[in-house]
MOPAC internal coordinates of N, CA, C and O (Angstrom, degrees):
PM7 1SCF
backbone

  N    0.0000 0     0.00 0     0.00 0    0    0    0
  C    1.4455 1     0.00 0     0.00 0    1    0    0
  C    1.5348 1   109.17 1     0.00 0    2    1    0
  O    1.2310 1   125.52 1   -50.00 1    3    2    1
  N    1.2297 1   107.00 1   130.00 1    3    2    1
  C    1.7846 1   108.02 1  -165.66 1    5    3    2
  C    1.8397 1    96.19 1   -75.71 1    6    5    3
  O    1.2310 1   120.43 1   -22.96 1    7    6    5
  N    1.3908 1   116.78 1   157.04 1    7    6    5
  C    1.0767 1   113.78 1   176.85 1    9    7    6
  C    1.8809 1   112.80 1  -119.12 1   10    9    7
  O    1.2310 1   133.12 1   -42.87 1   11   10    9
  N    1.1763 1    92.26 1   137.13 1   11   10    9
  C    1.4421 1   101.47 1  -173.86 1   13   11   10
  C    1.7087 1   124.33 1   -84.52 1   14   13   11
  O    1.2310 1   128.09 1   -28.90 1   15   14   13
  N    1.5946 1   102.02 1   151.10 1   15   14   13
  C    1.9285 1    75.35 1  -176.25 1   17   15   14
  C    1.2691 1   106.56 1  -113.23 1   18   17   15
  O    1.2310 1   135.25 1   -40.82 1   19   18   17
  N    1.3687 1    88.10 1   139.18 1   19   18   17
  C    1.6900 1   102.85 1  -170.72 1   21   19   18
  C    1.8832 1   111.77 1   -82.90 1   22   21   19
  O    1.2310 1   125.83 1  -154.84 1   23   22   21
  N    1.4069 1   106.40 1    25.16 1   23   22   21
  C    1.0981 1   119.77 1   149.00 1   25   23   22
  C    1.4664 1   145.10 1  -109.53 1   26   25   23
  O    1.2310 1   111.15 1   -49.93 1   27   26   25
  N    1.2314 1   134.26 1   130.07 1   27   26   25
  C    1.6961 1   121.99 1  -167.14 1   29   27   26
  C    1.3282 1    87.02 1   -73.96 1   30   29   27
  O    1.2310 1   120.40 1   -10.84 1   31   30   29
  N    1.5744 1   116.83 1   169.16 1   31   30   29
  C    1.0054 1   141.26 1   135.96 1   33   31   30
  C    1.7219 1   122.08 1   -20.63 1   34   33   31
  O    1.2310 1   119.67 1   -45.56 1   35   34   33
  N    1.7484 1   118.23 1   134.44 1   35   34   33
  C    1.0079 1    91.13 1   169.21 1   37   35   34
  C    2.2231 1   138.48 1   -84.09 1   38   37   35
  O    1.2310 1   132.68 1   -31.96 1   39   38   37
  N    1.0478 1    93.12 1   148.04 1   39   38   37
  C    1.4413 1    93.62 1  -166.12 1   41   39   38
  C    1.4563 1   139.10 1   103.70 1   42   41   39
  O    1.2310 1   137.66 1   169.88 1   43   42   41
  N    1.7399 1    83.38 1   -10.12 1   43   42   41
  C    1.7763 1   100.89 1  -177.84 1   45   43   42
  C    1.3133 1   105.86 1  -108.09 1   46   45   43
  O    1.2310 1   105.38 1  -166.70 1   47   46   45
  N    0.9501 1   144.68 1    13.30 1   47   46   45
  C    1.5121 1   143.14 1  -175.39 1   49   47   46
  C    1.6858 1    92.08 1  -108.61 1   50   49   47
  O    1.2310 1   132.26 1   -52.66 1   51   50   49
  N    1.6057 1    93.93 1   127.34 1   51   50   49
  C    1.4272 1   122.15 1  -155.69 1   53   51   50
  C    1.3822 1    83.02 1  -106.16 1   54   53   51
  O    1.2310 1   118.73 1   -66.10 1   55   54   53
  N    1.1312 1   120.03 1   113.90 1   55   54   53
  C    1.7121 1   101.01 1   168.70 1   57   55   54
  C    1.7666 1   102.18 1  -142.75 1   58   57   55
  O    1.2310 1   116.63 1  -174.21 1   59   58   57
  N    1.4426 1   124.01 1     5.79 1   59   58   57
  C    1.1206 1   130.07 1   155.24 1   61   59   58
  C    1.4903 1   136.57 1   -95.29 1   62   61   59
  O    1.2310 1   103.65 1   -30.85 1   63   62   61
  N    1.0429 1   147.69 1   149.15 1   63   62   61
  C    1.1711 1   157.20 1  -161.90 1   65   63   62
  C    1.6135 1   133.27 1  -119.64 1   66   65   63
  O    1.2310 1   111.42 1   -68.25 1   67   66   65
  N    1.4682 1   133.77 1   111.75 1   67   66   65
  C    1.2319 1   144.86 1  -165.87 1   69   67   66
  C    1.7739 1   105.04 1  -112.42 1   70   69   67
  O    1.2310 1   129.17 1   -38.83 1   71   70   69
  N    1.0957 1    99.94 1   141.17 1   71   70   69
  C    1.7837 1    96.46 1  -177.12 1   73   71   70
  C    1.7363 1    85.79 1  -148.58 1   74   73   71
  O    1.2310 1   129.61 1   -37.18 1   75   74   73
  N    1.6879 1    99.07 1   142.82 1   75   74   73
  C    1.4892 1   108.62 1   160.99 1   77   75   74
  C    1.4331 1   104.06 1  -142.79 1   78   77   75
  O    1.2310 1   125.77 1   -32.34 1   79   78   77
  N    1.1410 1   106.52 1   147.66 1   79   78   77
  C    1.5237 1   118.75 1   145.64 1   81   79   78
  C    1.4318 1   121.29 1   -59.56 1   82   81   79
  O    1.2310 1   113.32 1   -52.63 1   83   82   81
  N    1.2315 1   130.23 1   127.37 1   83   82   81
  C    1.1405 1   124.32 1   157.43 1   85   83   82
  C    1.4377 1   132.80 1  -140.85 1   86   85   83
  O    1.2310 1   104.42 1   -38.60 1   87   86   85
  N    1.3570 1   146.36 1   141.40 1   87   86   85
  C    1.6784 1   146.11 1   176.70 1   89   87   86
  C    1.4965 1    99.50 1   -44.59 1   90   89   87
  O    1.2310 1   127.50 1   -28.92 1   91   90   89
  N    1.5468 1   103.16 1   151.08 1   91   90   89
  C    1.2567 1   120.54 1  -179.64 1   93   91   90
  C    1.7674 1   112.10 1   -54.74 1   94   93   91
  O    1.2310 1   131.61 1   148.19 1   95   94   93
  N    1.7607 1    95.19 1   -31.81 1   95   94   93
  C    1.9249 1   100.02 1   177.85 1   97   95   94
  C    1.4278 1   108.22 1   -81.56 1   98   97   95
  O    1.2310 1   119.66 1   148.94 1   99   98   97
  N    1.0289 1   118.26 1   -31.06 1   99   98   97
  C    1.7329 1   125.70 1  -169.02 1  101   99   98
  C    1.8186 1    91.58 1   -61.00 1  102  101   99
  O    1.2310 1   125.45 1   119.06 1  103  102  101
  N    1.2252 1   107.13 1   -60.94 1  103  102  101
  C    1.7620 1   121.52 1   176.56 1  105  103  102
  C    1.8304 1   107.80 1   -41.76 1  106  105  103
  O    1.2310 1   128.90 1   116.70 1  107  106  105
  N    1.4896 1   100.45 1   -63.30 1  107  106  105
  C    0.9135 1   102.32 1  -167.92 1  109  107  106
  C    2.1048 1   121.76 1   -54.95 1  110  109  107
  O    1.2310 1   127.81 1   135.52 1  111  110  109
  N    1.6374 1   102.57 1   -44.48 1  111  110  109
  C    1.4663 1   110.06 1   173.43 1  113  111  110
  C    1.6442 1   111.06 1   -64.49 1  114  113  111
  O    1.2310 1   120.81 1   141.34 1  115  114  113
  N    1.2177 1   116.05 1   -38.66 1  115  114  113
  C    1.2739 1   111.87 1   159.11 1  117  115  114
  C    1.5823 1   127.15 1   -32.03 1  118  117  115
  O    1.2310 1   128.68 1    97.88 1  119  118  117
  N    1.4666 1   100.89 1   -82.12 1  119  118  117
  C    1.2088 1   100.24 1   170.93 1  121  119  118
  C    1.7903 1   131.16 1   -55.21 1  122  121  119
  O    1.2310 1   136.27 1   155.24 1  123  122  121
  N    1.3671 1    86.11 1   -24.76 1  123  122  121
  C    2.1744 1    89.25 1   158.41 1  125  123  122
  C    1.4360 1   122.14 1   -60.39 1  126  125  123
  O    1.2310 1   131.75 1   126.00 1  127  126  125
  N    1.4282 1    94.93 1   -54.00 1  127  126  125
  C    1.7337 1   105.51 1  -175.62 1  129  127  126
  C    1.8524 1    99.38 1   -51.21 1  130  129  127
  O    1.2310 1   118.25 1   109.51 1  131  130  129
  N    1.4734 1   120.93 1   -70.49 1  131  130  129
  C    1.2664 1   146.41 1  -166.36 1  133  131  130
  C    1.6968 1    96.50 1   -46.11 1  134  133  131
  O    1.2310 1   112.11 1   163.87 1  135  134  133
  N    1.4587 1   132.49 1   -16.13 1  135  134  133
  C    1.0632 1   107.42 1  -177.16 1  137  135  134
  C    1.6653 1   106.14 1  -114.74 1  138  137  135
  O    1.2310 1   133.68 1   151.06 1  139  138  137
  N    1.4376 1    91.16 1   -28.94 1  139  138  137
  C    1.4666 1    94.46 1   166.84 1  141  139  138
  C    1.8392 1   124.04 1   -31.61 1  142  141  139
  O    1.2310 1   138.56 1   118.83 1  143  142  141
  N    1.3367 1    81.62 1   -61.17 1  143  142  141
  C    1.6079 1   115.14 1   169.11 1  145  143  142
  C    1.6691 1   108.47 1   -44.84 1  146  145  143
  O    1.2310 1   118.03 1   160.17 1  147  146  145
  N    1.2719 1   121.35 1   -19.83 1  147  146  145
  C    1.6132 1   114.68 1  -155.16 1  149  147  146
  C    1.1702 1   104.55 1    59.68 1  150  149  147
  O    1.2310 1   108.22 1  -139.06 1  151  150  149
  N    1.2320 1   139.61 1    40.94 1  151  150  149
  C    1.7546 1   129.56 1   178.49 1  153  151  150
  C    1.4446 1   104.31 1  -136.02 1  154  153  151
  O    1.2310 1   128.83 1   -40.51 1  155  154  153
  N    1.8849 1   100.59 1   139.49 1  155  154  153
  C    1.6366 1   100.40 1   166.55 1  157  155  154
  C    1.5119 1   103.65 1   -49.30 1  158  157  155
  O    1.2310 1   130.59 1     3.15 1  159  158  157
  N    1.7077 1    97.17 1  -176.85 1  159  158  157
  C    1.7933 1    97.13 1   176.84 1  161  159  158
  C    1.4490 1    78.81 1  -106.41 1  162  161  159
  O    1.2310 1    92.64 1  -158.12 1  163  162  161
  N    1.0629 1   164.25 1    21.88 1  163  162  161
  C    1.3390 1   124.75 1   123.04 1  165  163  162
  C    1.3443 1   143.70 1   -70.98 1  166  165  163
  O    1.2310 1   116.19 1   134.38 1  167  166  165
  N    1.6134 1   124.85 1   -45.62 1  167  166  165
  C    1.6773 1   107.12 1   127.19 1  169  167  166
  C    0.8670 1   143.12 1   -35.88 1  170  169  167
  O    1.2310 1   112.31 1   163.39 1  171  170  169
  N    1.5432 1   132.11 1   -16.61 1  171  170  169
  C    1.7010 1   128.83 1   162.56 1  173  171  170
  C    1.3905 1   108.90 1   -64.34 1  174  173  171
  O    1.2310 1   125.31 1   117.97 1  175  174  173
  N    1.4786 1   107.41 1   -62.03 1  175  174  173
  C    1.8267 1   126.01 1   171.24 1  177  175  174
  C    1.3642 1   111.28 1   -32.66 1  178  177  175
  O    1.2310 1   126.46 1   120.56 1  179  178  177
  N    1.1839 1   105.18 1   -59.44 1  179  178  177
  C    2.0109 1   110.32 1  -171.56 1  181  179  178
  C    1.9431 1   106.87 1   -76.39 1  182  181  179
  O    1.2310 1   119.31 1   130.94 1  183  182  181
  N    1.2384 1   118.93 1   -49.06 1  183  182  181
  C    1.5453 1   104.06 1   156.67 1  185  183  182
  C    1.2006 1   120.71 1   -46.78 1  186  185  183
  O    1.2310 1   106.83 1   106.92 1  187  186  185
  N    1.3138 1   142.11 1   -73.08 1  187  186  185
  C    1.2867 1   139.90 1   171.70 1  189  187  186
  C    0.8981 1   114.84 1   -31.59 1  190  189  187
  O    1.2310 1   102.29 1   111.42 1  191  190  189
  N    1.0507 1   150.00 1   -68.58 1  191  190  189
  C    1.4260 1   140.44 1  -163.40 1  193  191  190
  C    1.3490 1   122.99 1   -92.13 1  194  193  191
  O    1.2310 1   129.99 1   159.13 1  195  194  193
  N    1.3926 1    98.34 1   -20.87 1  195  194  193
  C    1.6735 1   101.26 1   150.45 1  197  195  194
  C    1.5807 1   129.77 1   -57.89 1  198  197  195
  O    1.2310 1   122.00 1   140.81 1  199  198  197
  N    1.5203 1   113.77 1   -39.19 1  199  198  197
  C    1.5454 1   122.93 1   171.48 1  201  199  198
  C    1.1524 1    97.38 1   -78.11 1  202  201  199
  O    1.2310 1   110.89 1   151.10 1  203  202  201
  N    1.4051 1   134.75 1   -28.90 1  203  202  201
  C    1.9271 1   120.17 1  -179.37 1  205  203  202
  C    1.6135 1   100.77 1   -65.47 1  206  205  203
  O    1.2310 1   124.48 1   132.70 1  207  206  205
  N    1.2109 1   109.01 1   -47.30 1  207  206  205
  C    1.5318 1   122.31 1   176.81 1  209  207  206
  C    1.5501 1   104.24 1   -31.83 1  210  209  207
  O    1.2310 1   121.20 1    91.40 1  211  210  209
  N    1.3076 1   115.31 1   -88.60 1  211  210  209
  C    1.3621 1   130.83 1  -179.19 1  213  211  210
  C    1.6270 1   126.78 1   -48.89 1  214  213  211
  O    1.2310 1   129.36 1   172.46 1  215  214  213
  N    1.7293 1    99.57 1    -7.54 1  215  214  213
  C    1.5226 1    89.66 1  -177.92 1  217  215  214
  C    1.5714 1    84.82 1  -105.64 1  218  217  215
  O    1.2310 1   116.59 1   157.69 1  219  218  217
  N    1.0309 1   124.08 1   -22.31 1  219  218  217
  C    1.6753 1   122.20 1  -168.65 1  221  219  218
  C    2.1726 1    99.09 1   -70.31 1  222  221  219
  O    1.2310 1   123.22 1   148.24 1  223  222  221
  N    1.3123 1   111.44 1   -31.76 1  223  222  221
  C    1.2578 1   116.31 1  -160.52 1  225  223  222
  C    1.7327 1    85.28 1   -83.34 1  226  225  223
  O    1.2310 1   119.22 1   130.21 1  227  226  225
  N    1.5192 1   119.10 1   -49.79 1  227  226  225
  C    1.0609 1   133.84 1   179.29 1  229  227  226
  C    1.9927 1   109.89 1   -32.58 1  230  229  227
  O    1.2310 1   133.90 1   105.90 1  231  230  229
  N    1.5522 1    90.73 1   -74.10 1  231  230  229
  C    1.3726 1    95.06 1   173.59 1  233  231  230
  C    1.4934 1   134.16 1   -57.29 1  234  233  231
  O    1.2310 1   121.65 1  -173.42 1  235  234  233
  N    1.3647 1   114.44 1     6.58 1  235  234  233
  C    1.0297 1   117.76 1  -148.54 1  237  235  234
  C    2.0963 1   105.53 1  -129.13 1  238  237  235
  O    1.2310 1   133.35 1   172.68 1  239  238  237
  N    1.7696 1    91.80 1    -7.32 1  239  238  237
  C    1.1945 1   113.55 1  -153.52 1  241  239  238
  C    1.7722 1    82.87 1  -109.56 1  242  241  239
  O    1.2310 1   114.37 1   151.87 1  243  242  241
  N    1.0311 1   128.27 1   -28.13 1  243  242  241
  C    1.3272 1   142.10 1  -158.70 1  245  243  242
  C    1.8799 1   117.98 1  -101.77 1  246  245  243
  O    1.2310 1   119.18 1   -51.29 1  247  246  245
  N    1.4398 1   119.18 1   128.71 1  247  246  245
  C    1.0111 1    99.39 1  -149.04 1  249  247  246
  C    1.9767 1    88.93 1  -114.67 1  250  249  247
  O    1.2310 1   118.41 1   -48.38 1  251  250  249
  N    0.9478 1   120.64 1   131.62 1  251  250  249
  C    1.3629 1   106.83 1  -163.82 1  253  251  250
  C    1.5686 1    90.75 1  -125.58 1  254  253  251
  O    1.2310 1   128.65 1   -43.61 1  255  254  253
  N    1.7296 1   100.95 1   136.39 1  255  254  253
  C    1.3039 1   108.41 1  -164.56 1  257  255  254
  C    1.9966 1   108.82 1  -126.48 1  258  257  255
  O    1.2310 1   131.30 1   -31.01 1  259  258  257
  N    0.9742 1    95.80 1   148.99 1  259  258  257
  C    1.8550 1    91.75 1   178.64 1  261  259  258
  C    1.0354 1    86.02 1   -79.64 1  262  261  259
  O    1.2310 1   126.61 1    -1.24 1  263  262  261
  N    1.7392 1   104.89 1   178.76 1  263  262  261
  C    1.5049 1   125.96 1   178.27 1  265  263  262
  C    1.6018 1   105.91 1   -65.07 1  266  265  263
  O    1.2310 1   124.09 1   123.11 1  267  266  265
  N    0.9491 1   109.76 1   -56.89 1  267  266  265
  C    1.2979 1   110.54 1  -173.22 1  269  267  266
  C    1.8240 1   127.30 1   -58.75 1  270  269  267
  O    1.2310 1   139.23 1   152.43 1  271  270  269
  N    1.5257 1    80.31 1   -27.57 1  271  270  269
  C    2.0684 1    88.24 1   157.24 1  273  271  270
  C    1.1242 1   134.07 1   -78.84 1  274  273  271
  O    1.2310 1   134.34 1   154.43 1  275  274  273
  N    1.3304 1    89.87 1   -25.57 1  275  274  273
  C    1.8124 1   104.36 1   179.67 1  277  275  274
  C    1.5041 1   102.01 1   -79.22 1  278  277  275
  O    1.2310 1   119.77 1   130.54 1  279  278  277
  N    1.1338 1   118.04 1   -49.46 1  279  278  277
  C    1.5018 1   121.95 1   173.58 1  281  279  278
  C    1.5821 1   119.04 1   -56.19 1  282  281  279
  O    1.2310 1   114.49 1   165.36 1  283  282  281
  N    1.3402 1   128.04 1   -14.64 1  283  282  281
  C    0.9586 1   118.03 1   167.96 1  285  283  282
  C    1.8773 1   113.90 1   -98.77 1  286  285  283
  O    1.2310 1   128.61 1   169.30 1  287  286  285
  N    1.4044 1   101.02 1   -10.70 1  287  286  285
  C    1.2128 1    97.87 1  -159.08 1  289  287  286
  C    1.6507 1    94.34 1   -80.09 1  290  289  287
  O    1.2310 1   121.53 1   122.51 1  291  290  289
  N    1.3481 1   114.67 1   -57.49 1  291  290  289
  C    1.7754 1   124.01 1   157.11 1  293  291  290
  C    1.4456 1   116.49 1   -16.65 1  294  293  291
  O    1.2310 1   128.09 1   122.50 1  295  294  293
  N    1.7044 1   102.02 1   -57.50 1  295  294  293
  C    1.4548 1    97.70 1  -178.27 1  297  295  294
  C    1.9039 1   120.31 1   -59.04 1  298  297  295
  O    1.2310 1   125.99 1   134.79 1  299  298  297
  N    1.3018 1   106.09 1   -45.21 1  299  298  297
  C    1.4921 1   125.45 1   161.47 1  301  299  298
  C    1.8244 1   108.11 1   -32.21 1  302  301  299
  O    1.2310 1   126.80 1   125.49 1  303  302  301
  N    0.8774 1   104.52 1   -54.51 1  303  302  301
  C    1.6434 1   109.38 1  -149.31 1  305  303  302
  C    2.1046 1    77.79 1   -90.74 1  306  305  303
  O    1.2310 1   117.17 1   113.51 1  307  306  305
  N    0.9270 1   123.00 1   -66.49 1  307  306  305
  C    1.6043 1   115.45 1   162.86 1  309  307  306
  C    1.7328 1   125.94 1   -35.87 1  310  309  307
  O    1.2310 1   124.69 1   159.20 1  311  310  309
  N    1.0779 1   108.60 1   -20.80 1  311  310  309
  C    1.7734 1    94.55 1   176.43 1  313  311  310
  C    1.9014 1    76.93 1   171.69 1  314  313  311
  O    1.2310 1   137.81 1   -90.45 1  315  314  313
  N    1.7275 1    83.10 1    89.55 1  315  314  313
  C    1.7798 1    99.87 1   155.91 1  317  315  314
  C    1.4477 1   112.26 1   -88.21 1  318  317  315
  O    1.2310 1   124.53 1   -20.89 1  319  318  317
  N    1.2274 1   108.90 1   159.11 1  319  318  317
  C    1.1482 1   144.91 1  -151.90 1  321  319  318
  C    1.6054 1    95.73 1   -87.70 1  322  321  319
  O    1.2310 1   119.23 1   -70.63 1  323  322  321
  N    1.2695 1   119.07 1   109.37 1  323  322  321
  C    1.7746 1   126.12 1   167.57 1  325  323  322
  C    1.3373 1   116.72 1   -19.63 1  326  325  323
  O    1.2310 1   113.62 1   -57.71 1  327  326  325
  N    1.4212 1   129.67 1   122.29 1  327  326  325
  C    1.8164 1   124.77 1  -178.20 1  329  327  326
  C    1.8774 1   102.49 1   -69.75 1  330  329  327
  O    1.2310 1   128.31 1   -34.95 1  331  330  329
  N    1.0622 1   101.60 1   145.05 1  331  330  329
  C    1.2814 1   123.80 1  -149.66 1  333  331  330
  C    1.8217 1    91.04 1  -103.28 1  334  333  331
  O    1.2310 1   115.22 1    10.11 1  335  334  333
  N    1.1650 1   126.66 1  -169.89 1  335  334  333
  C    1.8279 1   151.84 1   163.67 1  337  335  334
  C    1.2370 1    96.06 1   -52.56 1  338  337  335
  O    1.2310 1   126.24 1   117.08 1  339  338  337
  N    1.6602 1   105.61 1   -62.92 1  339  338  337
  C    1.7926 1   121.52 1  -124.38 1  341  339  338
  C    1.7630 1    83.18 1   -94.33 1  342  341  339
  O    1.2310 1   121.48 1   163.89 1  343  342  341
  N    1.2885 1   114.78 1   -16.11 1  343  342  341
  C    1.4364 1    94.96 1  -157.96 1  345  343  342
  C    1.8839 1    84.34 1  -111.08 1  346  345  343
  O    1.2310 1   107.63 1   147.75 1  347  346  345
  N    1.2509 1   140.68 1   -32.25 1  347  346  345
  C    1.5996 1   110.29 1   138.49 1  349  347  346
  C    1.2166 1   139.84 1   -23.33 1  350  349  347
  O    1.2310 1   129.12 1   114.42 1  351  350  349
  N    1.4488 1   100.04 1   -65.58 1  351  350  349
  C    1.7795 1   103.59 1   169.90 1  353  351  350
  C    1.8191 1   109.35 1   -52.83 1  354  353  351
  O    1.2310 1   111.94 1   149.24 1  355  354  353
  N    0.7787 1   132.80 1   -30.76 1  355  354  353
  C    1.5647 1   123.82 1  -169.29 1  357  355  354
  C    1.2747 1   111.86 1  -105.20 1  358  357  355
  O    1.2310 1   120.01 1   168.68 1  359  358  357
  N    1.4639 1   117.58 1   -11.32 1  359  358  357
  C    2.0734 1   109.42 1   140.84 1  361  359  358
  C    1.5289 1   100.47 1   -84.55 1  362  361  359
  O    1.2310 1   112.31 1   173.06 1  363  362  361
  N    1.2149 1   132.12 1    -6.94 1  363  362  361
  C    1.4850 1   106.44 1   162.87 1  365  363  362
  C    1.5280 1   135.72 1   -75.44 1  366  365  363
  O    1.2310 1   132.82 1   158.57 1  367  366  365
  N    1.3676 1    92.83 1   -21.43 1  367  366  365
  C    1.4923 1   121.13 1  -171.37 1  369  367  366
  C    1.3886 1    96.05 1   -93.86 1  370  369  367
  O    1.2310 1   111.88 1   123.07 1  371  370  369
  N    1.7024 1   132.91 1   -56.93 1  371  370  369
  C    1.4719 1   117.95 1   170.05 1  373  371  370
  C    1.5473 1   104.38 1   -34.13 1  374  373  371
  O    1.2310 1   115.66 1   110.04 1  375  374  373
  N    1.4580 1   125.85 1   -69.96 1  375  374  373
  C    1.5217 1   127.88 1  -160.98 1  377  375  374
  C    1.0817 1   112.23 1   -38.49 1  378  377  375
  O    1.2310 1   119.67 1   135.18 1  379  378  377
  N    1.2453 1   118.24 1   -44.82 1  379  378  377
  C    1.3819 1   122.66 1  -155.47 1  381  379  378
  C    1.1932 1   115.02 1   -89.24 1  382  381  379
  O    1.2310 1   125.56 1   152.99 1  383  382  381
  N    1.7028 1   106.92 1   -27.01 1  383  382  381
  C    1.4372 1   112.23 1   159.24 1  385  383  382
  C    1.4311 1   125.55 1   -55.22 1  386  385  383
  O    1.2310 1   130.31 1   126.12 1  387  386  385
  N    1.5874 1    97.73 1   -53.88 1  387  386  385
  C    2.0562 1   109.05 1  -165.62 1  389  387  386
  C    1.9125 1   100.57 1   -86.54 1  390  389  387
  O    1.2310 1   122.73 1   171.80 1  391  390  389
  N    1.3343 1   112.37 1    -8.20 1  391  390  389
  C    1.1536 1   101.91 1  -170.61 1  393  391  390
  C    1.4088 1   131.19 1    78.73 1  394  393  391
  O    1.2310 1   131.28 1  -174.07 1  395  394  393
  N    1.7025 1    95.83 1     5.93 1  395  394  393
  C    1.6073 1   103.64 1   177.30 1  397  395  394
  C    1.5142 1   118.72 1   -72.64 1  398  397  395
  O    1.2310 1   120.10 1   180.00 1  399  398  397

């Protein structure tokens, strides 16, 4: 007798829960889009907002600079600026804080 595993897959075990309210049209395009797709509207729902997820974390992870920031920031990292008093004293004060 073959034996079965009484484990899902990893990553597929659904064991959390999302609830929305939504308008009868909000429902309704949903379920248009979702079939269009060949997809329940709960795989439509959980893709979607999973890729909104990831572009929002995406955008958010990303630091986007004008020319003129970028150009200074290059210049920085090309010919920094001599360490100063104040900026000794405040790795002294980190250390002494973190114990590093």
């Amino acid at each position: 007798m073959p034996q079965l595993n009484p484990e899902p897959a990893r990553g597929r075990l659904r064991a959390e829960r999302l609830e929305a309210r939504v308008t009868i049209e909000q429902k309704s395009l949903i379920e248009r889009a979702a079939a269009l797709q060949g997809r329940s509207v709960t795989d439509f729902v959980i893709a979607s907002v999973q890729d909104a997820a990831r572009r929002t974390i995406e955008d958010h992870q990303r630091l986007d600079l004008s020319l003129r920031d970028s150009q200074a920031f290059v210049e920085a990292l090309l010919n920094p600026q001599p360490v100063n008093n104040r900026l000794y004293e405040t790795v002294r004060l980190y250390r002494n804080v973190t114990a590093v």
